[in-house]
N, C-alpha and C positions, 0 to 999 in steps of 0.2 A: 207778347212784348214784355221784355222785363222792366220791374218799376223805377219812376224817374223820379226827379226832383225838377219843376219849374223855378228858375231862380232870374230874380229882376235886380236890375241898378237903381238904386233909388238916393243913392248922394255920390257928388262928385269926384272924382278921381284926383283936381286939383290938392296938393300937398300931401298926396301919396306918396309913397317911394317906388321909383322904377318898378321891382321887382311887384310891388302889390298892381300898377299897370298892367304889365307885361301879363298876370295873372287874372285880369281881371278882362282883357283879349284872349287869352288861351281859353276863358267859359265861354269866347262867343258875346262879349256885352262890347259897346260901342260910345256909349253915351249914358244917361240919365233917361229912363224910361223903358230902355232894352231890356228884352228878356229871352230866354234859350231854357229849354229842356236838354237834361243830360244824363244819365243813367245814374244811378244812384250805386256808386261805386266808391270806395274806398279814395281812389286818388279825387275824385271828384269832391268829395268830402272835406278832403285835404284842402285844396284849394278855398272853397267858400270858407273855411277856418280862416283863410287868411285874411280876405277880404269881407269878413261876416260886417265889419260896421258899416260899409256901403253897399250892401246889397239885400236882398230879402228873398226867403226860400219856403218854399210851399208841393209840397205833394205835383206831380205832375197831373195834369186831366185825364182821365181816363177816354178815351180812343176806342171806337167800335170798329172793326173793319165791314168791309162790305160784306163776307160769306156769313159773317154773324147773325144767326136767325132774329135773336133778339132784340136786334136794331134795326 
């Protein structure tokens, strides 16, 4: 699985501009406390730039699958 970025909402959308909304549904956030893992890609990037002063971004969890011996 390639690496992610966990990224959460942590201030409100209220006196945003559309556009920074509209961006800030396209991650997948909903409210104040939502949060979504999303690939750690270039446009993904893009986006949290836009919206970096209400949300917070941290390394995705890392994820064992089941065939995984080591888990």
């Amino acid at each position: 699985m390639p690496a992610g970025v966990r990224i959460r909402q942590v201030r409100s959308s209220n006196g945003a501009s559309p556009a920074q909304r509209d961006t800030l549904r396209s991650l997948g956030l909903h409210g104040i406390g939502t949060a979504t893992e999303r690939p750690d890609q270039p446009t993904v990037q893009g986006m949290v730039r836009v919206v970096s002063h209400l949300v917070e971004v941290a390394p995705a969890a890392g994820r064992r699958s089941k065939e995984d011996p080591d888990g």
